[in-house]
Biopython code that builds the backbone (N, CA, C, O; Angstrom):
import numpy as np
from Bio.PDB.StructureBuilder import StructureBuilder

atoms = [
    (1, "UNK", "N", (111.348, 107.149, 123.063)),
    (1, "UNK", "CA", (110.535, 106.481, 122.053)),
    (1, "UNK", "C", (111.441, 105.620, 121.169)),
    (1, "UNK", "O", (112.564, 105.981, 120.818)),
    (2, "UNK", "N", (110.969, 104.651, 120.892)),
    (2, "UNK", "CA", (111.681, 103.776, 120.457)),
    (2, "UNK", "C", (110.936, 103.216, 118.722)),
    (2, "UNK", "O", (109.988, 103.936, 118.405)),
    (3, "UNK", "N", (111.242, 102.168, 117.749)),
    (3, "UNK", "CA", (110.416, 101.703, 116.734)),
    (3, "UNK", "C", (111.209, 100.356, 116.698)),
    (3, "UNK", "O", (112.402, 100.198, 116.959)),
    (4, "UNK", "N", (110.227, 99.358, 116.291)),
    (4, "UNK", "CA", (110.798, 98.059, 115.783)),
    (4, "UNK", "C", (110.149, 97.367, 115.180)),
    (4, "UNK", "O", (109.019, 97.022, 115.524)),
    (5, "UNK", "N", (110.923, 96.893, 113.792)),
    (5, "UNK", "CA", (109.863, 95.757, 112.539)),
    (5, "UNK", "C", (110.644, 94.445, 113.374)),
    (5, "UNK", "O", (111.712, 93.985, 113.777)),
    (6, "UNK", "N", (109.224, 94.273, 113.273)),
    (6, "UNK", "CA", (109.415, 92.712, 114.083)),
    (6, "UNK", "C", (109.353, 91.414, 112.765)),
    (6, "UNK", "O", (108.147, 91.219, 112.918)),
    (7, "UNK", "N", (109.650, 90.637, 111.877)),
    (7, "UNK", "CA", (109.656, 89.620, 110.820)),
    (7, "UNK", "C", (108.909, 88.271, 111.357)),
    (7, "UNK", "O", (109.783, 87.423, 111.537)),
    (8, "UNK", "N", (107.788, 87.825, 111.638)),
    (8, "UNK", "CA", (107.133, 86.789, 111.592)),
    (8, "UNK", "C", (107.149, 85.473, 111.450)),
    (8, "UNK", "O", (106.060, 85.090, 111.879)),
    (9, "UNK", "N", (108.017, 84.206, 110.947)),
    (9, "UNK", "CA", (107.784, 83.478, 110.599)),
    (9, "UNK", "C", (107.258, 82.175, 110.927)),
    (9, "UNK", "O", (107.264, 81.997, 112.145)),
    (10, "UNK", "N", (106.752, 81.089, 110.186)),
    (10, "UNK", "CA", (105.897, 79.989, 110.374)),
    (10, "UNK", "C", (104.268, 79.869, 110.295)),
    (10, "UNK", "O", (103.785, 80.660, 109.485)),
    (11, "UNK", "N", (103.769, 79.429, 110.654)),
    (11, "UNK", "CA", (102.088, 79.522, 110.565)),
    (11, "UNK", "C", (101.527, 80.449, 111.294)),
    (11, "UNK", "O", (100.826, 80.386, 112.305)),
    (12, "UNK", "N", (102.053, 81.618, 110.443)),
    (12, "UNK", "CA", (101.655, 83.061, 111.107)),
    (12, "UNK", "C", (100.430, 83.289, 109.934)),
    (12, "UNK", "O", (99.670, 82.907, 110.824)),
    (13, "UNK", "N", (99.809, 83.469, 109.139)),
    (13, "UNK", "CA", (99.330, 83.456, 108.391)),
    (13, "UNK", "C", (97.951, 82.954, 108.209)),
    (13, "UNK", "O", (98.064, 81.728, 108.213)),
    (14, "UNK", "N", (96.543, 83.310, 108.032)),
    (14, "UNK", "CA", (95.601, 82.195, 108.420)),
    (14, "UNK", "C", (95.372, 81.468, 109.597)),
    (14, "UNK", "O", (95.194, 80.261, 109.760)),
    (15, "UNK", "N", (95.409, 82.526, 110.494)),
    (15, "UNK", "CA", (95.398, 82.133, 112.038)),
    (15, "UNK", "C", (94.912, 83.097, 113.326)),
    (15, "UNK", "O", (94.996, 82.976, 114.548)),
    (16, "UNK", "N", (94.396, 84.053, 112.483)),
    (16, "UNK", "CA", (94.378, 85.284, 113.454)),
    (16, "UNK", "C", (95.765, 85.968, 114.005)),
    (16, "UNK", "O", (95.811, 86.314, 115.185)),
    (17, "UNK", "N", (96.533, 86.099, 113.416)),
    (17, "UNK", "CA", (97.794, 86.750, 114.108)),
    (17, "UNK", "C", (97.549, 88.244, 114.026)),
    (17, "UNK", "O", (97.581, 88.971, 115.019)),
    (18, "UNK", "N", (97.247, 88.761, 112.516)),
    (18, "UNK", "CA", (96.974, 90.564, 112.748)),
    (18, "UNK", "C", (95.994, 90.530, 113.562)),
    (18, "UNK", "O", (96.208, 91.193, 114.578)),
    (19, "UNK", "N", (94.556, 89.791, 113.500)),
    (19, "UNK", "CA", (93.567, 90.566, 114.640)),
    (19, "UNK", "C", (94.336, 90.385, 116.297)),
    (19, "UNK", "O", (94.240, 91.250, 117.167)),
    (20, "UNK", "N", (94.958, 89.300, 116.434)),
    (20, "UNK", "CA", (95.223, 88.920, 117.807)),
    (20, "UNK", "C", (96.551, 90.171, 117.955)),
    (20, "UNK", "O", (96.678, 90.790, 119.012)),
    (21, "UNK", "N", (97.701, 90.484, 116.475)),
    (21, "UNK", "CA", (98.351, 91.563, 117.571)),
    (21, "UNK", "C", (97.704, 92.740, 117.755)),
    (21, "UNK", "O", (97.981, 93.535, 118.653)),
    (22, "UNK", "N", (97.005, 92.861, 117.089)),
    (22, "UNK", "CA", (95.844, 94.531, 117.182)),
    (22, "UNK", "C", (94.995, 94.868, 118.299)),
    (22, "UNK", "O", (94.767, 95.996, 118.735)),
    (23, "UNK", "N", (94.464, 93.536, 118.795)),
    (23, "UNK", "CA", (93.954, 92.908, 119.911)),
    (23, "UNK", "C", (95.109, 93.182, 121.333)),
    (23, "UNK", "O", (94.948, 93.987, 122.250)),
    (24, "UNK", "N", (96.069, 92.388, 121.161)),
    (24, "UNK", "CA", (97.500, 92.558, 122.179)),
    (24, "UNK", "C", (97.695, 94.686, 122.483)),
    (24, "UNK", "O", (97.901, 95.196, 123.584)),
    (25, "UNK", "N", (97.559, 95.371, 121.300)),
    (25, "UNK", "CA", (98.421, 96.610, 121.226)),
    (25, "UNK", "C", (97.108, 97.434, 121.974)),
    (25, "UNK", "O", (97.208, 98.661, 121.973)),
    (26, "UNK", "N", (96.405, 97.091, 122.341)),
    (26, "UNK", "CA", (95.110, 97.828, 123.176)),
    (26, "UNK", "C", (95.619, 98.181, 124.164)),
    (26, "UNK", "O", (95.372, 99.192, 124.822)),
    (27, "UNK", "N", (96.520, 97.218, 124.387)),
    (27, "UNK", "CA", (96.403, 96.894, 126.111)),
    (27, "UNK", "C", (97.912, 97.421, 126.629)),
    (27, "UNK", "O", (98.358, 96.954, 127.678)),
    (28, "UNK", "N", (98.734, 98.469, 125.815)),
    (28, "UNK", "CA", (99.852, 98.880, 125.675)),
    (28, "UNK", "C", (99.808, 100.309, 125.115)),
    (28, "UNK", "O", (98.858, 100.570, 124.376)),
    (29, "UNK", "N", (100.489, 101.032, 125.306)),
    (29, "UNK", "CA", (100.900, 102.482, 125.017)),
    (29, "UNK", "C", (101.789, 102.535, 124.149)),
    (29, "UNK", "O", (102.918, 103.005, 124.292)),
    (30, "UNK", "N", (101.037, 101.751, 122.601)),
    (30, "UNK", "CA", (102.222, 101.936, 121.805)),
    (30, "UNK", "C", (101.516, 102.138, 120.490)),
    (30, "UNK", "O", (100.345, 101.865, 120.755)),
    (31, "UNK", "N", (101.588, 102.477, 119.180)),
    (31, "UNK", "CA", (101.288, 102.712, 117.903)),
    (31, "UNK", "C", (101.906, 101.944, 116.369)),
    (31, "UNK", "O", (103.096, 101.993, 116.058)),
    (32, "UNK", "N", (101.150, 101.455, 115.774)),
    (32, "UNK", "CA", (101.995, 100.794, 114.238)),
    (32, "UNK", "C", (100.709, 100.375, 113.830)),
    (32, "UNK", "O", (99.578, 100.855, 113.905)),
    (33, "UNK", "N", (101.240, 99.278, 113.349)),
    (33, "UNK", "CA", (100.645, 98.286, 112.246)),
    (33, "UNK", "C", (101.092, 96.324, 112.322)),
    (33, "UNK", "O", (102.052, 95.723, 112.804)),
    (34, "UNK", "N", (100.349, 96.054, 111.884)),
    (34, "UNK", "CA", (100.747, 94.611, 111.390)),
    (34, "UNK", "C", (100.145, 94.498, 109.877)),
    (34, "UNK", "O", (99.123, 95.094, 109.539)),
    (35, "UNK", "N", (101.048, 93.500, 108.842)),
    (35, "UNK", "CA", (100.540, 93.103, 107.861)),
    (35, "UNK", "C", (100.992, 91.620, 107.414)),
    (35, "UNK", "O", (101.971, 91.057, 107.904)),
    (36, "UNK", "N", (100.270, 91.128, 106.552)),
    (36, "UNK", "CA", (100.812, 89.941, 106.032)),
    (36, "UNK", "C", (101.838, 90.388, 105.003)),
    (36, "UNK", "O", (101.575, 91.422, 104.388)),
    (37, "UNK", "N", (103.108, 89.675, 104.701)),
    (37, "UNK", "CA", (103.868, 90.015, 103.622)),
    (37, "UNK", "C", (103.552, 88.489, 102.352)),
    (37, "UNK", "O", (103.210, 87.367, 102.725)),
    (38, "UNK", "N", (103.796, 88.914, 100.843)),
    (38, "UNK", "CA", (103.367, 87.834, 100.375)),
    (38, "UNK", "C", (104.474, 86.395, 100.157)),
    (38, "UNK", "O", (104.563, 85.616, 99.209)),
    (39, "UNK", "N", (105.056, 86.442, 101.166)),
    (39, "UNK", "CA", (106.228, 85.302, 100.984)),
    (39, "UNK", "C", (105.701, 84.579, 102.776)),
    (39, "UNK", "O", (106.361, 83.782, 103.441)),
    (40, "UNK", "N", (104.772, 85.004, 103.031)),
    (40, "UNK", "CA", (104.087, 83.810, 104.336)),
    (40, "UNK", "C", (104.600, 84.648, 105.640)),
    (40, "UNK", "O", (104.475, 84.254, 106.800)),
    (41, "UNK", "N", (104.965, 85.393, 105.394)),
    (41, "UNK", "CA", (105.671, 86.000, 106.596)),
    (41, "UNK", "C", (104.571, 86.819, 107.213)),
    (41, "UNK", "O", (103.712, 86.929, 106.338)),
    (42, "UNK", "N", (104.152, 87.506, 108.404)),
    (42, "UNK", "CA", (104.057, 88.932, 109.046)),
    (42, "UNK", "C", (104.893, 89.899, 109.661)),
    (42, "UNK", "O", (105.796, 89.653, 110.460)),
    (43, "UNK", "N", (104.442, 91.326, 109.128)),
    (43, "UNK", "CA", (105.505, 91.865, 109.146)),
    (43, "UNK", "C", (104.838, 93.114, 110.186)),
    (43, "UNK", "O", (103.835, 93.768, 109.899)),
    (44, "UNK", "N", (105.621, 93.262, 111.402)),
    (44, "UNK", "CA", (104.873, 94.358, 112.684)),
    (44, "UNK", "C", (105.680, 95.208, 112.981)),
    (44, "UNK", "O", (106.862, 94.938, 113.191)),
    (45, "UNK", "N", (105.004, 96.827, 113.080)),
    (45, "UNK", "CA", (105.817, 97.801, 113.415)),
    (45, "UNK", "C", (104.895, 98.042, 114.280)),
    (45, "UNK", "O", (103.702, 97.745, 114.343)),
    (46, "UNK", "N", (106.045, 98.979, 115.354)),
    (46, "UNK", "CA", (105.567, 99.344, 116.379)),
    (46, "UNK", "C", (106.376, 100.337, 116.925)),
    (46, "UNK", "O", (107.590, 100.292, 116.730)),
    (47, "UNK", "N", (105.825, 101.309, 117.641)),
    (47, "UNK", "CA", (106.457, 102.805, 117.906)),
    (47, "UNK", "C", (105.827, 102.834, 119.393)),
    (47, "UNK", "O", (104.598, 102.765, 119.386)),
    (48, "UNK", "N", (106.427, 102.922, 120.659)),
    (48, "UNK", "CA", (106.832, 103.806, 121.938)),
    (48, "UNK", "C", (107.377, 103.805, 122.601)),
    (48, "UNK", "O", (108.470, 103.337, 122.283)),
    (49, "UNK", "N", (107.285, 104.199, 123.880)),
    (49, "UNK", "CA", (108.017, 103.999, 125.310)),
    (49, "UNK", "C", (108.535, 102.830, 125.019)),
    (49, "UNK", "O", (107.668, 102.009, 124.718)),
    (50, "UNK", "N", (110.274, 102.191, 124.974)),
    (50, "UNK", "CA", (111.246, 100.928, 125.102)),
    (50, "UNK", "C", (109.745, 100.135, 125.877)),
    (50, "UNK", "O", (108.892, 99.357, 125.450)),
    (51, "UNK", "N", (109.968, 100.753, 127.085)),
    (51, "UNK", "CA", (109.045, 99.401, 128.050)),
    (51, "UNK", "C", (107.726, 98.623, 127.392)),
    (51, "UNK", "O", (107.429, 97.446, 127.191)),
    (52, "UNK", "N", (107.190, 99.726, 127.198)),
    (52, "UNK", "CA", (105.705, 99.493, 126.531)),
    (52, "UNK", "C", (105.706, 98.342, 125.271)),
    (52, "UNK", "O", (104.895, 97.444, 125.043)),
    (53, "UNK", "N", (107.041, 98.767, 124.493)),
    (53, "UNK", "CA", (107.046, 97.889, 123.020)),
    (53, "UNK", "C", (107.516, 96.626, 123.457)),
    (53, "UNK", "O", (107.133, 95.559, 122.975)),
    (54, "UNK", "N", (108.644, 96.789, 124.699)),
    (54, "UNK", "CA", (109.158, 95.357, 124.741)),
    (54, "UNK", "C", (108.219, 94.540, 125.381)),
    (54, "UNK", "O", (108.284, 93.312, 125.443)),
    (55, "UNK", "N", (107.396, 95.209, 125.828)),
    (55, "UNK", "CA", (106.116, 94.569, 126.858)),
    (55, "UNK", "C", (105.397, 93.659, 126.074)),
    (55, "UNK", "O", (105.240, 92.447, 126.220)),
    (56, "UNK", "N", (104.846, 94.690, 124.929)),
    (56, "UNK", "CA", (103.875, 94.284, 123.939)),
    (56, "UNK", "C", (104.142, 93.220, 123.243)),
    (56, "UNK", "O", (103.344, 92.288, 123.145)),
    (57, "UNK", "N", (105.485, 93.247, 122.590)),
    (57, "UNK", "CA", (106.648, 92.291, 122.153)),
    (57, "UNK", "C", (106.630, 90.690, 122.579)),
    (57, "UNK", "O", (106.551, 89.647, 121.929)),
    (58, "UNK", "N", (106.731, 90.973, 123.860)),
    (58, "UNK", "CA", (107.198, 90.003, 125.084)),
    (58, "UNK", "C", (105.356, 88.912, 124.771)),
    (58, "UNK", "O", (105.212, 87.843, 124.178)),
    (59, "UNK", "N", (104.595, 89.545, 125.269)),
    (59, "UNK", "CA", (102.831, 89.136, 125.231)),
    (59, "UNK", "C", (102.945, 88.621, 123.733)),
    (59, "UNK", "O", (103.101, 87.403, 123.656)),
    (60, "UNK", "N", (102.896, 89.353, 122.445)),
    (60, "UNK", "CA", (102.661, 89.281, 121.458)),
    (60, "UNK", "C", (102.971, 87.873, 121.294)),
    (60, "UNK", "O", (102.149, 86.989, 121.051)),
    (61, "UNK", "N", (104.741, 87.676, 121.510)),
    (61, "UNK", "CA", (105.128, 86.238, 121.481)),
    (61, "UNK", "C", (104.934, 84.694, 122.062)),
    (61, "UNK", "O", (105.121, 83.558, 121.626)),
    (62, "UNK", "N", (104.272, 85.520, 123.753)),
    (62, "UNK", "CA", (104.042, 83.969, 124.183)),
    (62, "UNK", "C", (102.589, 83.789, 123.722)),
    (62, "UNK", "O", (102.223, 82.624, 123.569)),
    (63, "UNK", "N", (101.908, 84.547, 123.534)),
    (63, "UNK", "CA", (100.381, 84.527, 123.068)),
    (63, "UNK", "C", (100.327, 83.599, 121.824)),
    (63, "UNK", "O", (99.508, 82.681, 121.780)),
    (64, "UNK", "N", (101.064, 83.802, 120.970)),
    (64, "UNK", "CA", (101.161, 83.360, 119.197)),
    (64, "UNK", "C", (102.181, 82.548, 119.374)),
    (64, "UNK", "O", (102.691, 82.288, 118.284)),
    (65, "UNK", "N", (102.695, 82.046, 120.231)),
    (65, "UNK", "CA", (104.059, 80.935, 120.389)),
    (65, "UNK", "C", (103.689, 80.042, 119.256)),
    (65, "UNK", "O", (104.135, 80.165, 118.115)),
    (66, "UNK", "N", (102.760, 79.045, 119.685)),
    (66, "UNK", "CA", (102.263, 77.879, 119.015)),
    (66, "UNK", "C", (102.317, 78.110, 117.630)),
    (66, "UNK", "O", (102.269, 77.041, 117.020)),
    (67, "UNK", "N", (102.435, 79.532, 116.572)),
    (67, "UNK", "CA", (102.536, 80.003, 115.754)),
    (67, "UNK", "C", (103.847, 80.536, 114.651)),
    (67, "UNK", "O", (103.874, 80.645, 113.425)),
    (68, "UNK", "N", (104.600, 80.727, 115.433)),
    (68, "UNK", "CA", (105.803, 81.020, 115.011)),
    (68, "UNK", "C", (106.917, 80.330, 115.430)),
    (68, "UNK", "O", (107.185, 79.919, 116.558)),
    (69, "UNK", "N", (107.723, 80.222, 114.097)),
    (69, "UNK", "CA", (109.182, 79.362, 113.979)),
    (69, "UNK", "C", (109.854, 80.261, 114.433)),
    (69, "UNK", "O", (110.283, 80.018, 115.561)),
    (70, "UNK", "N", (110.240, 81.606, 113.844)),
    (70, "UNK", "CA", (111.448, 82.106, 113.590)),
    (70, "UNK", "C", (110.883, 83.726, 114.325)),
    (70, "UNK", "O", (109.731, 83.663, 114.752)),
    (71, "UNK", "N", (111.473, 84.888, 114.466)),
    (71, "UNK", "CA", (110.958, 85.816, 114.505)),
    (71, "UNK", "C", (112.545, 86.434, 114.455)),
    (71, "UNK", "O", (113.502, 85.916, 115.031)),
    (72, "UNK", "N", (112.592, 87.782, 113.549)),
    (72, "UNK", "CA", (113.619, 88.587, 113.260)),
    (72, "UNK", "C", (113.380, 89.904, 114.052)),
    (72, "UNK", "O", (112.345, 90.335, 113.545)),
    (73, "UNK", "N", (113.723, 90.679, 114.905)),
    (73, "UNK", "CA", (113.280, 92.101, 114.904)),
    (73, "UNK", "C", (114.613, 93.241, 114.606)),
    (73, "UNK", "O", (115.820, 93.001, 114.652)),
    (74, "UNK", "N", (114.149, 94.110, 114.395)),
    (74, "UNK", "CA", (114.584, 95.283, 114.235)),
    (74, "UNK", "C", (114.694, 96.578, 114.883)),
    (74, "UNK", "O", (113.782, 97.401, 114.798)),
    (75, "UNK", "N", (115.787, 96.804, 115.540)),
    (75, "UNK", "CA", (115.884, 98.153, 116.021)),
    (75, "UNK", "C", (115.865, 99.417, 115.205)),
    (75, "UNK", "O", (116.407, 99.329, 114.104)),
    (76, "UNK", "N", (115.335, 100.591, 115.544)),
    (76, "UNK", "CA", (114.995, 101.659, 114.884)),
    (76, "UNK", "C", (114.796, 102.988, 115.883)),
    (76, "UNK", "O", (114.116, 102.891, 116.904)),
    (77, "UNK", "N", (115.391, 104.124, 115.530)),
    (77, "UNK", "CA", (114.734, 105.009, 116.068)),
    (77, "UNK", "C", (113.448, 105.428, 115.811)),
    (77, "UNK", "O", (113.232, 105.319, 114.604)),
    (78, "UNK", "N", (112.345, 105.929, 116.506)),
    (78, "UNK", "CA", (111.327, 106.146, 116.557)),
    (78, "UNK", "C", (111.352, 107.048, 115.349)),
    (78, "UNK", "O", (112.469, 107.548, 115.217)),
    (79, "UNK", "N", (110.173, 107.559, 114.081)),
    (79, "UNK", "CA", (109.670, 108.415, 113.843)),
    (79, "UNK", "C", (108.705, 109.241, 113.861)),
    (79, "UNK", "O", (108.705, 110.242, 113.144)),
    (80, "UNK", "N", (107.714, 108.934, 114.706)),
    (80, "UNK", "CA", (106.268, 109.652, 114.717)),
    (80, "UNK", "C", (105.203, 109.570, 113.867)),
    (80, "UNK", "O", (104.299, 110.400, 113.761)),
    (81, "UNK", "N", (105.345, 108.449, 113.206)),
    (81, "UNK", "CA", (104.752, 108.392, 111.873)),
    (81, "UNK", "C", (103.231, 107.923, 112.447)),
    (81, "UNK", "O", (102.406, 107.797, 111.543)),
    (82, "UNK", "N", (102.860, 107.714, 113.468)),
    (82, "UNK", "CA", (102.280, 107.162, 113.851)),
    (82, "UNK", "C", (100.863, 107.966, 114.525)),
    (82, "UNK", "O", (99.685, 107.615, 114.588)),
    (83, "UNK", "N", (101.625, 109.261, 115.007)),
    (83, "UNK", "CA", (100.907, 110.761, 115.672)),
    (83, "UNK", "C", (101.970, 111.065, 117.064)),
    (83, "UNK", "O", (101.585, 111.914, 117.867)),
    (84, "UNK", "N", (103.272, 110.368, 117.313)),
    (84, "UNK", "CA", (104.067, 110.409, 118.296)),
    (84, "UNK", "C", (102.918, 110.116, 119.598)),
    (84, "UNK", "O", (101.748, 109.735, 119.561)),
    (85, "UNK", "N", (103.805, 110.471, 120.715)),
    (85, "UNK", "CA", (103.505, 110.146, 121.870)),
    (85, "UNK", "C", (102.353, 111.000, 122.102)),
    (85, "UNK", "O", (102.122, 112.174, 121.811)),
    (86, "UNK", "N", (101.474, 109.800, 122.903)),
    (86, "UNK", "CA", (100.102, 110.102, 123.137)),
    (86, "UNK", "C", (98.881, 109.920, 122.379)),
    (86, "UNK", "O", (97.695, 109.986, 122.706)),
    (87, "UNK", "N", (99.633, 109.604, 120.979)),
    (87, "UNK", "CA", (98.365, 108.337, 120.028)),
    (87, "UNK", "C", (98.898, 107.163, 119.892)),
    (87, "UNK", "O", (100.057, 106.855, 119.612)),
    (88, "UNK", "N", (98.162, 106.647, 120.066)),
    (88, "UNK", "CA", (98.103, 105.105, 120.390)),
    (88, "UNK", "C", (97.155, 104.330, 119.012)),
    (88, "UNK", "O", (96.407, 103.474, 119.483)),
    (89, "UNK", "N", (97.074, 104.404, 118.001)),
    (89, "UNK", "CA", (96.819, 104.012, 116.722)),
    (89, "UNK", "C", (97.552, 102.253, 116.290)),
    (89, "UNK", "O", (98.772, 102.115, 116.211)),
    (90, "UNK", "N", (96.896, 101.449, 116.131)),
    (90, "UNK", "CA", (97.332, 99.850, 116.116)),
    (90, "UNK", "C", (96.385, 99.737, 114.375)),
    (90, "UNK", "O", (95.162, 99.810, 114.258)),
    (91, "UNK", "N", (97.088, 99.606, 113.568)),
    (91, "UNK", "CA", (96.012, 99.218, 111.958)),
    (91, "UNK", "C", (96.643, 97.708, 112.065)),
    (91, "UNK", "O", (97.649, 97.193, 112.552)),
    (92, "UNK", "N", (95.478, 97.290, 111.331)),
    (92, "UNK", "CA", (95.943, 96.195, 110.419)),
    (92, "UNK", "C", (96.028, 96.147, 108.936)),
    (92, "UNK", "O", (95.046, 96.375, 108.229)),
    (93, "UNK", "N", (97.017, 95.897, 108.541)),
    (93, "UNK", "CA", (96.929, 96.005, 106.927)),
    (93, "UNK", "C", (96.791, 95.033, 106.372)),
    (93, "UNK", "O", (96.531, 94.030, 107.036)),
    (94, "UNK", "N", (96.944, 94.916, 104.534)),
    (94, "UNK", "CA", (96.537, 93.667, 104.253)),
    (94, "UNK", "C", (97.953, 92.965, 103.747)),
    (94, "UNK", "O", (97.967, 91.785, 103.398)),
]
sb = StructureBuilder()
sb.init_structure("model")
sb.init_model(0)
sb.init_chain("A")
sb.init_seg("    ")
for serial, (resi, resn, name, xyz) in enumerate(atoms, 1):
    if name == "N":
        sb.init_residue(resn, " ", resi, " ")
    sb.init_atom(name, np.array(xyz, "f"), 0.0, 1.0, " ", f" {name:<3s}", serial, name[0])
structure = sb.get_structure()
């Protein structure tokens, strides 16, 4: 199990990006969140299986290409914060 804050930037914002990654994390075996941060950014965590996140990761980005300048991520060990392996929980925040 793996975790990673992924950093957002460009016309991420006012575009559908949280519904579309919440939308993306269905279709993956993985658990977090997305939110808007108030400096224009989105800010996405995500918790599972390496494969699954980099998968999700991988989609997330060419899907929202047209959307983003910059993107930062973050390695992390997993914490479970999520219900660990075998919940699959995707929020959107505000």
């Amino acid at each position: 199990m793996v975790r990673r804050a992924i950093y957002f930037s460009g016309r991420v914002q006012g575009v559908g990006f949280r519904y579309n990654t919440a939308r993306i994390a269905i279709g993956y075996e993985v658990s977090g969140f997305v939110e808007n941060l108030s400096d224009g950014r989105v800010h996405v965590v995500v918790e599972g299986a390496c494969q699954q996140v980099d998968a999700f990761i991988c989609h997330l980005c060419d899907h929202m290409s047209q959307y983003i300048s910059q993107r930062q991520v973050q390695h992390h060990p997993a914490t479970g914060e999520f219900g660990g392996s075998g919940s699959h929980v995707f929020a959107i925040r505000r």
